[in-house]
LOVO-973279 format. One line per 8 residues: number of its first residue (from 1); for each residue x, y, z of N, C-alpha, C. Coordinates in Angstrom, 3 decimals, always signed. Example, Ala and Ser with C-alpha at 12.3 -4.5 7.8 and 13.67 -1.06 7.14 Angstrom:
2
1) +13.190,-5.690,+7.800,+12.300,-4.500,+7.800,+13.200,-3.300,+7.800 ~ +12.850,-2.250,+7.080,+13.670,-1.060,+7.140,+12.900,+0.030,+7.870;
END
This chain:
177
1) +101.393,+77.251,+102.472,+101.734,+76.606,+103.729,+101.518,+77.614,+104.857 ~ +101.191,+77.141,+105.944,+100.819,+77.697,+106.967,+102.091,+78.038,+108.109 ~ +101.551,+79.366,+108.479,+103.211,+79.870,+109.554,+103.444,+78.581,+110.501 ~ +102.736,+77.948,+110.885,+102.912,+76.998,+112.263,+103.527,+75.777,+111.050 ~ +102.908,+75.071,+110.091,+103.915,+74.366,+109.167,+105.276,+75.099,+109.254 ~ +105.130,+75.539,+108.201,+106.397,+76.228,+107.975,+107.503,+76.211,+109.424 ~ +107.053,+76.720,+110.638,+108.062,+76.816,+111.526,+108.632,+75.023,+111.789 ~ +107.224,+74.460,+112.080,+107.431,+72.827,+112.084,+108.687,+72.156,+111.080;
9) +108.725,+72.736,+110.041,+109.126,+72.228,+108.814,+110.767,+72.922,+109.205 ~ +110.953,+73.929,+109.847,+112.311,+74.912,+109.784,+112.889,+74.320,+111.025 ~ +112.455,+73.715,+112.067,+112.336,+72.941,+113.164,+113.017,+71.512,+112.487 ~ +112.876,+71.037,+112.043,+113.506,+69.575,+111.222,+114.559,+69.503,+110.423 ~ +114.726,+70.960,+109.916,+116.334,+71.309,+109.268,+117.176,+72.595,+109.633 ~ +116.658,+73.032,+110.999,+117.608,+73.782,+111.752,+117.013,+74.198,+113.271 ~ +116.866,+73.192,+113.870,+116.535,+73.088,+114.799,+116.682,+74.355,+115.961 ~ +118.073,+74.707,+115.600,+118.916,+75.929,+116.268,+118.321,+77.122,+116.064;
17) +118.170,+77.533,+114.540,+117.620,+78.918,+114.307,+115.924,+79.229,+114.745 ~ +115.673,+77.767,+114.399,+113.727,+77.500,+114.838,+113.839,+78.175,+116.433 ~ +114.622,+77.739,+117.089,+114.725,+78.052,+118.811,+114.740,+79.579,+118.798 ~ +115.402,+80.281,+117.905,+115.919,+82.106,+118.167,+114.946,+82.682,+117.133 ~ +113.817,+81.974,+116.472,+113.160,+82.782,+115.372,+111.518,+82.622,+116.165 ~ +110.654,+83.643,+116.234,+109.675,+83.252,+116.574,+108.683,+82.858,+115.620 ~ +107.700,+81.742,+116.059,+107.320,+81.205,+115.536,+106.000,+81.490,+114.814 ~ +105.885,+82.697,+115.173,+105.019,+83.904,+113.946,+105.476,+84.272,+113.187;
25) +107.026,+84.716,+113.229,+107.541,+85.377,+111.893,+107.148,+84.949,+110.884 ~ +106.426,+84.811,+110.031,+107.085,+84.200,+109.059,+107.795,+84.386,+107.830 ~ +108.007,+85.926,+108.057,+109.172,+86.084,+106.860,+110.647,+85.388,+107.258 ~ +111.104,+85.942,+108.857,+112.138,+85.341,+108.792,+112.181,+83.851,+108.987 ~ +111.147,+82.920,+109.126,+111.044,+81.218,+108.869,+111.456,+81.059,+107.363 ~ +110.446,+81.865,+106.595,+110.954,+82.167,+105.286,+112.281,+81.832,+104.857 ~ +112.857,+82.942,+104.952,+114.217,+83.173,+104.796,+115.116,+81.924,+105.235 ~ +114.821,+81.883,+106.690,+115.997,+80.640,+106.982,+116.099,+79.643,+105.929;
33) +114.524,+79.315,+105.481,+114.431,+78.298,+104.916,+115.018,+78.246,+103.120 ~ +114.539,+79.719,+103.407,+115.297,+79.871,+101.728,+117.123,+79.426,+102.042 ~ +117.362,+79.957,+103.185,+119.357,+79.675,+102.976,+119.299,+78.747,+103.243 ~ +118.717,+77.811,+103.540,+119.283,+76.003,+103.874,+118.333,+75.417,+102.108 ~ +117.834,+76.020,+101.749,+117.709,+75.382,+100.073,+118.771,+75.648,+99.414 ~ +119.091,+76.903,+99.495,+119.875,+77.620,+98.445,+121.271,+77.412,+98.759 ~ +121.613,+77.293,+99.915,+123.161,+76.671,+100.199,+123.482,+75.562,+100.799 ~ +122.316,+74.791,+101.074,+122.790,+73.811,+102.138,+123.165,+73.680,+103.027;
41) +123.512,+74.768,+103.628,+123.567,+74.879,+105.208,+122.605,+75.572,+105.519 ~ +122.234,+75.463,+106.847,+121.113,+75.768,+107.838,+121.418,+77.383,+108.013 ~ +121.057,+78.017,+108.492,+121.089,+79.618,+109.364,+122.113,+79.800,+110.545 ~ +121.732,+78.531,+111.064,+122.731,+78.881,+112.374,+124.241,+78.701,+111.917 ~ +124.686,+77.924,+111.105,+125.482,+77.908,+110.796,+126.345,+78.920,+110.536 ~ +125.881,+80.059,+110.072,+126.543,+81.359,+109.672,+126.820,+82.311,+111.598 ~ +126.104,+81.438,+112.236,+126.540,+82.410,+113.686,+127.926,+82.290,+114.483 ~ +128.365,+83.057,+115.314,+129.116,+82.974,+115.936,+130.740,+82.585,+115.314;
49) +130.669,+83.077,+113.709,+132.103,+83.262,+113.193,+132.566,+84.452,+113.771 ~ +134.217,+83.962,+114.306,+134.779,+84.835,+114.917,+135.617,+85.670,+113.654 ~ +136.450,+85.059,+112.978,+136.941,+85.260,+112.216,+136.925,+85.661,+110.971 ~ +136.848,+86.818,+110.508,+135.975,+87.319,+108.628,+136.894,+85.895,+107.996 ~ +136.349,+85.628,+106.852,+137.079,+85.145,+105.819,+138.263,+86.040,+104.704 ~ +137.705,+87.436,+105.155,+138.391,+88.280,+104.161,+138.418,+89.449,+104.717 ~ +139.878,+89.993,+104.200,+140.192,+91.347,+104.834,+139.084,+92.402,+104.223 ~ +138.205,+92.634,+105.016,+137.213,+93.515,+104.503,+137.591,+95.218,+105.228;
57) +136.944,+95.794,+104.312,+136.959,+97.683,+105.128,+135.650,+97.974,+104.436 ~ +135.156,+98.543,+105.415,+133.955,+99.234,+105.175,+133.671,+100.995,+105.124 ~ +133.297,+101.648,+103.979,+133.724,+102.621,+104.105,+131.790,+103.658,+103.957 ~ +131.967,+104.094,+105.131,+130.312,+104.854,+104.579,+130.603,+106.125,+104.326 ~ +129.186,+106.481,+102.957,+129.440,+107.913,+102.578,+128.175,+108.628,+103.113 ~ +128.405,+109.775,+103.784,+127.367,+110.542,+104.494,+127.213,+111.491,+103.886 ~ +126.483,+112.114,+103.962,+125.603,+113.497,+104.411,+125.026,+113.865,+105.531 ~ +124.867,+115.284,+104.945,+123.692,+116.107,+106.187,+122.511,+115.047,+106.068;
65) +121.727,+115.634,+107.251,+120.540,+115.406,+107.148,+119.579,+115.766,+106.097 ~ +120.024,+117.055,+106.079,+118.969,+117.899,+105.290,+119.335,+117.502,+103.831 ~ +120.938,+117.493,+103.539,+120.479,+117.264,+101.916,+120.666,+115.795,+101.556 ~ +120.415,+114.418,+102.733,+120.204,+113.066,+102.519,+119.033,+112.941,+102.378 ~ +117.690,+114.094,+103.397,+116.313,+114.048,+103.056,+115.494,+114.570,+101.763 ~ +116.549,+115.519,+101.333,+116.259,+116.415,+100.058,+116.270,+115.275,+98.841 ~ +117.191,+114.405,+99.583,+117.763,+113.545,+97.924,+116.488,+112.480,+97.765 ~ +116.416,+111.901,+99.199,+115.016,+110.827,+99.406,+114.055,+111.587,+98.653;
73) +113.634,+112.649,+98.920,+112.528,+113.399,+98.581,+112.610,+112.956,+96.819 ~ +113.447,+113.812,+96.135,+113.979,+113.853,+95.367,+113.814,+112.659,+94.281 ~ +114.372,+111.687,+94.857,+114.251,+110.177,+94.254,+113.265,+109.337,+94.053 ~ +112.586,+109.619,+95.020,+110.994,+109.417,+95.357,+110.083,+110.201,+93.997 ~ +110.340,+111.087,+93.731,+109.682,+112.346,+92.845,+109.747,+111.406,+91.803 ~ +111.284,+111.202,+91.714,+111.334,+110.630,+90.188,+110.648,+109.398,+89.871 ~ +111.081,+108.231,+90.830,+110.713,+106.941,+90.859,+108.671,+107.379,+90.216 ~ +108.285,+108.205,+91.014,+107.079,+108.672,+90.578,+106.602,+108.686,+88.695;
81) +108.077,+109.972,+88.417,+107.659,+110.002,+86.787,+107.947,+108.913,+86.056 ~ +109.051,+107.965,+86.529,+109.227,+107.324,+85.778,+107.929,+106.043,+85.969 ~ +107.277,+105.925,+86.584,+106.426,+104.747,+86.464,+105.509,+104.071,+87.670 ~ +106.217,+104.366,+88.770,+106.148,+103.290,+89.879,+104.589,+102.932,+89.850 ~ +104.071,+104.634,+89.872,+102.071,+104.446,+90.076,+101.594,+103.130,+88.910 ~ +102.665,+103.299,+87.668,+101.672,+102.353,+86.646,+102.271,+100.916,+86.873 ~ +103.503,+100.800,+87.562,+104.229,+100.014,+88.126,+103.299,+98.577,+89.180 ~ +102.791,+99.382,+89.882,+102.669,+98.934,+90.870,+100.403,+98.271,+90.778;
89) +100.018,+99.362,+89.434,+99.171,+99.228,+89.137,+98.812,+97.682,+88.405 ~ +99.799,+97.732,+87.636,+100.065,+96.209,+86.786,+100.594,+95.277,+87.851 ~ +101.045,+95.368,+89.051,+101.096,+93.852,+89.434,+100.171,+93.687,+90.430 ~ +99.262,+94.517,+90.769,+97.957,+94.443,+91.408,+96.978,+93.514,+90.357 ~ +96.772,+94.660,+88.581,+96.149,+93.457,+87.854,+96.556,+92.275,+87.638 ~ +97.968,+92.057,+88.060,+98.206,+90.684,+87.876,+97.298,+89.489,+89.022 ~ +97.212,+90.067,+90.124,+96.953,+89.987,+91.096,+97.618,+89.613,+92.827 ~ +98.693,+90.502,+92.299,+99.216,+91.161,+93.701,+98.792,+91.535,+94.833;
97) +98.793,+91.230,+95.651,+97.633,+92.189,+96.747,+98.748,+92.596,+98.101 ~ +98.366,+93.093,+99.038,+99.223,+93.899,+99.969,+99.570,+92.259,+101.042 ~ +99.147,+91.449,+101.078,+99.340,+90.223,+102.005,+100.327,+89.911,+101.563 ~ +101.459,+90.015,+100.191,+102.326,+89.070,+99.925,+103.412,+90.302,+100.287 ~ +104.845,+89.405,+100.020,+105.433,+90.119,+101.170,+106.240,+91.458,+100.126 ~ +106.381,+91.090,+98.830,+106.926,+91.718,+98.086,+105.760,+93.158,+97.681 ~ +104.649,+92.981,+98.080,+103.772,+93.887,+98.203,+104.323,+95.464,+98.835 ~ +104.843,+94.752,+100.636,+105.060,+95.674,+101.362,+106.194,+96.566,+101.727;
105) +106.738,+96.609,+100.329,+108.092,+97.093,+100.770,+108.003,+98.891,+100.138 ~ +108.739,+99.623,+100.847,+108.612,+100.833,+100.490,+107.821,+101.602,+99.135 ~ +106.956,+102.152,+99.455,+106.648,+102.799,+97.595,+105.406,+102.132,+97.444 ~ +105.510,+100.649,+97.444,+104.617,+99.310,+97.233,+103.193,+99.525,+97.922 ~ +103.147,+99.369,+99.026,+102.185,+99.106,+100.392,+101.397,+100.313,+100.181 ~ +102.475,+101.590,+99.888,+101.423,+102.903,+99.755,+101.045,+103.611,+98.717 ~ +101.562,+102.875,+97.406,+100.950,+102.930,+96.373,+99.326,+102.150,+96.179 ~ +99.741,+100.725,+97.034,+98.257,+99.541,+96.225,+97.524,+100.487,+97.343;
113) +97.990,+100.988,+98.313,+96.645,+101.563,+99.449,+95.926,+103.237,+98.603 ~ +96.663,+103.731,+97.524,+96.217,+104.751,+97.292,+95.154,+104.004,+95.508 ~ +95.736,+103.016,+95.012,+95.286,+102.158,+94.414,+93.597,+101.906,+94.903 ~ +93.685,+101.615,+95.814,+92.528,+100.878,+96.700,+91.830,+101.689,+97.403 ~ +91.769,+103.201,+97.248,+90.840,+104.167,+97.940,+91.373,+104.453,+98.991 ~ +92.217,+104.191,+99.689,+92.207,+104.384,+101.283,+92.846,+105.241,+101.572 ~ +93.692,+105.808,+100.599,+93.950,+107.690,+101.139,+94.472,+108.070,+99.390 ~ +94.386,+109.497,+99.471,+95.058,+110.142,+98.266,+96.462,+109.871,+97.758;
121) +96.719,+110.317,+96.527,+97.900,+110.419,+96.412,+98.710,+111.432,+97.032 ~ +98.493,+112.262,+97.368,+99.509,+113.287,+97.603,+99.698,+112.379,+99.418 ~ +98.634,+112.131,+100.126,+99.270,+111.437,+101.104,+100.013,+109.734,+101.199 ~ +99.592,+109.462,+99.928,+100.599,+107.929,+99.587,+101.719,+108.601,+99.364 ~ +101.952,+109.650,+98.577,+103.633,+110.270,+98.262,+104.245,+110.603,+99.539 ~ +103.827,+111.557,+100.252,+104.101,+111.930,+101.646,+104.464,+111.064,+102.671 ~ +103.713,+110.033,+102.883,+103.891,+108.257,+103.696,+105.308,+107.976,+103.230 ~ +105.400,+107.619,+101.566,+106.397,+107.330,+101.423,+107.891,+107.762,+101.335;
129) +107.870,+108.829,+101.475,+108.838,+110.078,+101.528,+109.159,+109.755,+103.133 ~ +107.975,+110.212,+103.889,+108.582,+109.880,+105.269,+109.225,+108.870,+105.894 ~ +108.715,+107.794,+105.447,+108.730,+106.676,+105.867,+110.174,+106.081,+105.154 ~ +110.174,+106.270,+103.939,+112.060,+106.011,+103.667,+112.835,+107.044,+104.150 ~ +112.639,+108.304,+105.212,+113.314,+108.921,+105.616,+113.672,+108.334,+106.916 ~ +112.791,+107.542,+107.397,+112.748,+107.042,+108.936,+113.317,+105.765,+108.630 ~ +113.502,+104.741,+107.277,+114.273,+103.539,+107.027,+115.401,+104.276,+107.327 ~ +115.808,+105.175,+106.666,+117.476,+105.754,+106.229,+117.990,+106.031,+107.253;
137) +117.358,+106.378,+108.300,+117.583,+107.295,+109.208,+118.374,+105.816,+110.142 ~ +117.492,+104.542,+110.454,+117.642,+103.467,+111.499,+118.780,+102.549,+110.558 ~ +118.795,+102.687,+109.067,+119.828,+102.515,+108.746,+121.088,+102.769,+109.066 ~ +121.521,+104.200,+109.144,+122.583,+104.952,+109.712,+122.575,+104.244,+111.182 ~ +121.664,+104.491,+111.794,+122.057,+104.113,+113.052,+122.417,+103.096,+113.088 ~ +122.283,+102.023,+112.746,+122.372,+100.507,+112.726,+124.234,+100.979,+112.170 ~ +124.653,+101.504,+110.941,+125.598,+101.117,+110.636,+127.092,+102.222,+111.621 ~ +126.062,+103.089,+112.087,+127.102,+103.538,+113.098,+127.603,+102.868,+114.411;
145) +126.506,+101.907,+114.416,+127.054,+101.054,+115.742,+128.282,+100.297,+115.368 ~ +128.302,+99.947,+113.820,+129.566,+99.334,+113.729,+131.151,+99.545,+113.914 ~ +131.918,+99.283,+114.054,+133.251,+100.066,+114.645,+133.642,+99.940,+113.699 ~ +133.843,+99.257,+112.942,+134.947,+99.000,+111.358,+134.404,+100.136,+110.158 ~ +133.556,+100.589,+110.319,+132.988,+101.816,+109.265,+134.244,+102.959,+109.496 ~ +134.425,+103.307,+108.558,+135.241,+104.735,+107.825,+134.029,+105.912,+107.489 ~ +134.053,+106.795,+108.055,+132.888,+107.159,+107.803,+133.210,+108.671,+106.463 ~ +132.794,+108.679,+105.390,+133.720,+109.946,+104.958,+132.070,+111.032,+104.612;
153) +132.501,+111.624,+105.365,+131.567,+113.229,+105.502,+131.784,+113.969,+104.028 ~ +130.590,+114.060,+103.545,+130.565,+114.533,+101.459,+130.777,+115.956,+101.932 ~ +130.418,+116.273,+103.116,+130.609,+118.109,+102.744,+131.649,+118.478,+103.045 ~ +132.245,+117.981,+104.092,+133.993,+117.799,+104.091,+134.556,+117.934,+102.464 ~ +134.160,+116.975,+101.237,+134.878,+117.443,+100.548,+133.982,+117.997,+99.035 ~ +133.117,+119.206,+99.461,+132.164,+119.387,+98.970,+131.415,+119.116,+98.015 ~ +131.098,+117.505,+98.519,+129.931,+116.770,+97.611,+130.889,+116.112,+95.977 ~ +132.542,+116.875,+96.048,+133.169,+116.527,+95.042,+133.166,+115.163,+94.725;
161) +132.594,+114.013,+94.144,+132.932,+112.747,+93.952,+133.939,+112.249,+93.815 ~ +134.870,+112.894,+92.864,+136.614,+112.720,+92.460,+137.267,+112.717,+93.514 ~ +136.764,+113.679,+94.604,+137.977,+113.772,+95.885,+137.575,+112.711,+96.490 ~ +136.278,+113.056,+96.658,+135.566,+111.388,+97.733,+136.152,+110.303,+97.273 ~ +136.267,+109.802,+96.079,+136.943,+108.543,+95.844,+138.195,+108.264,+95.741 ~ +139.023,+109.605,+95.948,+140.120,+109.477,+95.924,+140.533,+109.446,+97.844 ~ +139.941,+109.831,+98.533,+140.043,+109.878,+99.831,+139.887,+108.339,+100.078 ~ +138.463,+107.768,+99.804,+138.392,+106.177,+99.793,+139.905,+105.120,+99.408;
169) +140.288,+105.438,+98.506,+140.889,+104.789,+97.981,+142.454,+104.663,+98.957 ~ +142.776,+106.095,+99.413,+143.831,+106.343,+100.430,+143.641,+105.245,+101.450 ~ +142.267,+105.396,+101.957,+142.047,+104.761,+103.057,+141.950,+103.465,+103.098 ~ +141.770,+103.037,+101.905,+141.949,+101.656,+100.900,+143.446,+101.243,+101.412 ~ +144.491,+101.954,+100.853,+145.427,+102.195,+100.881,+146.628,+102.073,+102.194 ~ +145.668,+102.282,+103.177,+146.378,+102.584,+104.480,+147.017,+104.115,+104.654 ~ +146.459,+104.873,+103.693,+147.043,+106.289,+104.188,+145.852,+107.029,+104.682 ~ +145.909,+108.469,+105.417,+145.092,+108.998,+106.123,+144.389,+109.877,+105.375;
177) +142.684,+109.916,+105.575,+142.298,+110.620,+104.612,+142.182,+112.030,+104.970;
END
């Protein structure tokens, strides 16, 4: 189906979200359309709740910079030995290609491009290293805008997990961490 269908089609069962989604997207036409299959309500529907349903706390665990980039690095390395290159090789022969959307997601996009001649590996590894450093990075930012985050700093309690979760749990708790 075609993006201009598709929006047509998201237009007839949520008229509301069709108005705030542009009508190129079409991942997020996509999507809307997936939550009005999958739950029966439309997209817009989920806007403008004032009220959580549930006493929620949100608690984020940080790091430095340097050893949150070390770890990306790091994880990346592995994801490497363990497979991803032969990973990503087999759903190309399936016939995967970079247009679909599950193609383009981290690792993916710059694997089938090193797949496909268009740069080396050592610069598909590098792309992707950077480039989930610069997700992580707008991540954080995104979740620091939130006010309800607890934020607990790992070197504060040096990287110990036991204390970290025991600090969480205080704060769980209503006591001060």
């Amino acid at each position: 189906m075609y993006k201009r269908q598709l929006y047509e089609l998201l237009k007839t069962q949520d008229i509301e979200s069709a108005e705030t989604i542009n009508q190129n997207d079409r991942k997020k036409i996509i999507r809307a359309l997936e939550i009005i299959n999958e739950t029966g309500k439309p997209l817009s529907s989920t806007r403008g709740i004032k009220e959580p349903e549930f006493n929620v706390k949100w608690i984020g665990r940080n790091f430095d910079r340097e050893t949150l980039y070390k770890r990306i690095d790091d994880r990346i390395d592995e994801m490497l030995k363990e497979g991803l290159l032969e990973e990503v090789q087999k759903l190309k022969d399936m016939g995967y290609h970079r247009g679909m959307v599950s193609m383009q997601g981290l690792g993916y996009k710059e694997i089938l491009a090193y797949l496909d001649g268009k740069y080396d590996l050592d610069t598909a590894v590098y792309t992707i290293k950077r480039d989930t450093r610069h997700f992580a990075k707008r991540q954080l930012t995104w979740f620091r805008r939130e006010r309800q985050v607890t934020w607990i700093q790992k070197e504060v309690y040096d990287y110990d997990e036991d204390r970290i979760l025991k600090a969480m749990l205080s704060h769980l708790e209503g006591k001060i961490c």
